[in-house]
N, C-alpha and C positions, 0 to 999 in steps of 0.2 A: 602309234596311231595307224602306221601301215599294216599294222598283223590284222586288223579288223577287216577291212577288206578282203586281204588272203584266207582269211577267215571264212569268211561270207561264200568265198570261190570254191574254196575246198568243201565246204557244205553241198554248193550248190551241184559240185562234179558229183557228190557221192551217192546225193539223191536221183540225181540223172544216173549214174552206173547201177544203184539199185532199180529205178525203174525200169530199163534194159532187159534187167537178169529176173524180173517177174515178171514182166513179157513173153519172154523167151522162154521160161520155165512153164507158164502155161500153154503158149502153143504148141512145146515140145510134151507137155505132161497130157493134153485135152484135147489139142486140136482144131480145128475149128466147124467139123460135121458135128447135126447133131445138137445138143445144148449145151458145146462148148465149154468152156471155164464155168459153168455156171455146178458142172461135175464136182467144183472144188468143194463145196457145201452140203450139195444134194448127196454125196456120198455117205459122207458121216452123216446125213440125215438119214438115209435108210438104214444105217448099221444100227444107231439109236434107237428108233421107232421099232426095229425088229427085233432086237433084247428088250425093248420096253412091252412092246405085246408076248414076246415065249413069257416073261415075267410075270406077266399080268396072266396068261393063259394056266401056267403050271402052279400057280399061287403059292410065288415063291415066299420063304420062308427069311425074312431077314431083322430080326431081332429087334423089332420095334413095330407100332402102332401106325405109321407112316402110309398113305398110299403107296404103292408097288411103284402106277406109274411116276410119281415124283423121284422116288428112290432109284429106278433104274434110269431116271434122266438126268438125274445129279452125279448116280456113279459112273455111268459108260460113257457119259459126256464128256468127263474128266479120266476116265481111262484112252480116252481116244487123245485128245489134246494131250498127253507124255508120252503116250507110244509112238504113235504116229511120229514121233520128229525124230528123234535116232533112225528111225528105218528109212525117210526120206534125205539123210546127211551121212548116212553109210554106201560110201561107194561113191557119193558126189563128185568130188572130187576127180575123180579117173573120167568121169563121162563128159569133165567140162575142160580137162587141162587145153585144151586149143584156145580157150580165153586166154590163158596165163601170159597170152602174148600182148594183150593191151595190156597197158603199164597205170592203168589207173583201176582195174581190178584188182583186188585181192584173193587169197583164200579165202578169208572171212566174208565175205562178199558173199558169194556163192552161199556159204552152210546161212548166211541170216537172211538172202533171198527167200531161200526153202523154208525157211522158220517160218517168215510170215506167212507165208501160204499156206503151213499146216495149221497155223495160230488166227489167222482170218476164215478159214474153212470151217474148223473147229467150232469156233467162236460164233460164225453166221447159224451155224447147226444147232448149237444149243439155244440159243437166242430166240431163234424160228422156232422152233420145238416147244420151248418154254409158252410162247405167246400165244401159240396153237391150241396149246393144252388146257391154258389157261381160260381161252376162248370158249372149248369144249366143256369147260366145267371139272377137267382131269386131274389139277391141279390150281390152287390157290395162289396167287401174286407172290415174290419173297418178302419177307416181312423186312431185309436189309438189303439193297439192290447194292448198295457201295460194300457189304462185308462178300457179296456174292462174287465181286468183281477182284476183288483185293483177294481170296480162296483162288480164284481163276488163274491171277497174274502170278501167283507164288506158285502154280504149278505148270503154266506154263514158264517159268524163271529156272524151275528142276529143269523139265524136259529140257530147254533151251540151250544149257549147260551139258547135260548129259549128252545130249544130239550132237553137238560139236567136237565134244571129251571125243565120241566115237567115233563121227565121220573124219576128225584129225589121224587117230590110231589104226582106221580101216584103211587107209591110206597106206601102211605098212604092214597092215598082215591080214588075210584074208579071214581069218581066223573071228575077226572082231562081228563080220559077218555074219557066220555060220553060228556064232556063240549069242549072238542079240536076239535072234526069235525065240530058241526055246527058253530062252531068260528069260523077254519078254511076257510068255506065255504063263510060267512059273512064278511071276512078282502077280501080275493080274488078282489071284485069289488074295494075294497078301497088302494091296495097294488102296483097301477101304472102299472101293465101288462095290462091294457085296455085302458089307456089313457095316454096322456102328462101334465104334469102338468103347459106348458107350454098355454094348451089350453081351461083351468079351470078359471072360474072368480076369480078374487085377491083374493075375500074373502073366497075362497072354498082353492085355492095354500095356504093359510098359517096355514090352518087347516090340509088340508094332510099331508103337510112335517112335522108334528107331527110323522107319523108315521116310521120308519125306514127303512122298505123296500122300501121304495118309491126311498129313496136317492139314494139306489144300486141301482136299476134297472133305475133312472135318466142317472148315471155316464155309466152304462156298453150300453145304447143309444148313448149318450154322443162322448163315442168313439168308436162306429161304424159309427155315419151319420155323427158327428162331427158340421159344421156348418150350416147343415140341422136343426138343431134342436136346442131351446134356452133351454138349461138343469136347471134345478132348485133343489140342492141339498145345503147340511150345510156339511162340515165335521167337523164343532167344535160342530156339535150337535150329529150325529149319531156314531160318534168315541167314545168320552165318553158314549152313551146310552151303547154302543156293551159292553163298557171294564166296567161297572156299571152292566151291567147284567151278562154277564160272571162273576163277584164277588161274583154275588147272587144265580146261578147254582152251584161255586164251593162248597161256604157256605151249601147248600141244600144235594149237593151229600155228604159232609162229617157228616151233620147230618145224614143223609140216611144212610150211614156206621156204624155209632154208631149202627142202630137199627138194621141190618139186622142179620137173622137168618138163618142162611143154611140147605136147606133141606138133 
């Protein structure tokens, strides 16, 4: 009967040390001149809106009947929301070890502070975007708002995993660094924001969907046209990928722990 309590306590310290570390993270990331934290959203809103319009301008060519602008706000919306979170939990670490001295911090702390706020940034951007567009006439309602959202969470669940897998390892070699952007840059064309994989030769479809993001950003298509689109995703393959990797960040971050030293 006594663990509930200490239960309750332990909960409630770790929502207060996450609150802390997103506090801190946006005054230190945004500031307070200016529109403030409000930067966390508006950003990703102008990278969207401006690959939404080059798109719409050069009338890009993406293998299906789709509006452009719906197609560029499904796919770079969801290229931002996996990028973004490796490059914001690369390096973390070093820039925060003077925490390491409260004893109710963790590593893990720190890289799921920064989660959220690329996962809430993200998320406010598309959302805005979506409701805008759909105001303007630019784009139709999704026809599944719950499969749009489950697409969402399975690729923010990659990111999430992959971000940590990194910011654990960059911690040990700078290397993990210098090596994540032009990777970065290189999966981009291969991560399903530019195409359908609907609209790819056989033999090309069963190579991609190797990849995991592809699946999310299938499903969260998926259920916005709905039967506009023939979707091509696995969930018995990219479910276990996510919950296999998530294993191997946790593993990382609590090596990472052992070794860290506070400034």
């Amino acid at each position: 009967m006594a663990s509930a309590p200490a239960l309750r306590e332990s909960l409630r310290v770790q929502i207060r040390v996450l609150g802390a570390l997103l506090m801190r993270e946006m005054l230190t990331r945004y500031g307070r001149h200016n529109i403030g934290f409000l930067w966390l959203f508006v950003e990703p809103m102008m990278f969207t809106a401006g690959v939404t319009a080059l798109w719409t301008a050069s009338k890009s060519v993406h293998g299906s009947d789709l509006p452009i602008v719906a197609f560029a706000l499904t796919g770079y919306s969801s290229v931002l929301l996996w990028r973004n979170m490796p490059g914001r939990c690369i390096g973390a670490l070093w820039n925060n070890l003077s925490l390491m001295y409260h004893r109710n911090i963790r590593v893990l702390d720190i890289y799921i502070a920064r989660l959220l706020l690329e996962f809430g940034g993200a998320t406010i951007s598309f959302a805005t975007l979506s409701v805008l567009f759909i105001a303007l006439g630019w784009l139709k309602p999704p026809e599944n708002v719950l499969e749009v959202a489950g697409g969402w969470l399975i690729i923010a669940w990659f990111g999430s995993a992959l971000a940590i897998t990194l910011g654990a390892l960059s911690h040990e070699s700078e290397l993990v660094d210098k090596l994540w952007h032009p990777a970065s840059y290189l999966i981009f064309p291969l991560s399903g924001a530019a195409f359908l994989v609907d609209a790819l030769p056989e033999v090309a479809q069963k190579y991609v969907l190797y990849i995991p993001m592809v699946h999310g950003t299938e499903i969260v298509r998926e259920g916005y046209f709905g039967s506009r689109v023939h979707a091509h995703y696995d969930l018995g393959y990219v479910l276990p990928f996510c919950l296999a990797l998530t294993f191997v960040a946790l593993i990382a971050t609590r090596w990472v722990a052992g070794r860290v030293v506070p400034e």
